[in-house]
C-alpha positions, -999 to 999 in steps of 0.1 A, spaced: -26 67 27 -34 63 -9 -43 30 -25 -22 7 -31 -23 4 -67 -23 43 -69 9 44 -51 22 20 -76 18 39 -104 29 73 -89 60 55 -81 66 37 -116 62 74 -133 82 88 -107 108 60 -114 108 68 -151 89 33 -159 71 20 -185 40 2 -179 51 -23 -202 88 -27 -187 62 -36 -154 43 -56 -171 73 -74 -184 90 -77 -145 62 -94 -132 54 -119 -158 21 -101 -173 -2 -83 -199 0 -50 -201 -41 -49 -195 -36 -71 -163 -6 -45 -153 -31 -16 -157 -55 -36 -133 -31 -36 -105 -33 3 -103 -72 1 -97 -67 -25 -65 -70 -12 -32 -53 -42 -16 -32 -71 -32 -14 -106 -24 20 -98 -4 36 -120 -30 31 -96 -54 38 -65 -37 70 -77 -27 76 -86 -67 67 -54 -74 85 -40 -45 116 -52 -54 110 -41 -93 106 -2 -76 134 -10 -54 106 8 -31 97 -8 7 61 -9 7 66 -36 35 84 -10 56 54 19 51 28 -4 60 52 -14 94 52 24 98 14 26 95 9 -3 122 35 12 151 19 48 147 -18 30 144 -8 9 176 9 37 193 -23 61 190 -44 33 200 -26 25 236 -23 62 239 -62 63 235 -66 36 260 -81 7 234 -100 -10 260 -129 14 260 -125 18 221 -160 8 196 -162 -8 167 -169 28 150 -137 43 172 -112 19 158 -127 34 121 -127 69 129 -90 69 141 -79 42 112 -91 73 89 -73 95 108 -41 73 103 -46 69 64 -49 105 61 
């Protein structure tokens, strides 16, 4: 999976946004807009602002995420799982 703020972006040009009508929606400056699409992780708050500006579940993609994530981990048997297994297979997931 992508980060976060990448995502957002990809979906506001997909969605025929400006950055400024963003920017605008949630109450900011265009620079502070621009710094969203570097982040990697952000307050829920906002992501559901911003969620319900793209009329796009983030919420429900991250759910997604977590059932396959916990589904491969029972599957996998977690009790005998390390520190560095629990990495390897949460790149697996985000790829």
């Amino acid at each position: 999976m992508e980060a976060i703020g990448e995502t957002i972006r990809n979906l506001l040009k997909e969605k025929g946004k400006s950055v400024k009508e963003f920017a605008e929606a949630l109450g900011l400056q265009r620079p502070n807009a621009y710094r969203i699409f570097a982040q990697n992780s952000m307050d829920t708050e906002l992501l559901l602002r911003i969620s319900l500006f793209l009329e796009h579940d983030f919420f429900k993609e991250y759910s997604d995420m977590y059932t396959e994530y916990s589904a491969r981990l029972h599957n996998e048997g977690a009790k005998d799982f390390t520190e560095q297994d629990y990495f390897a297979l949460s790149e697996t997931i985000s790829n």
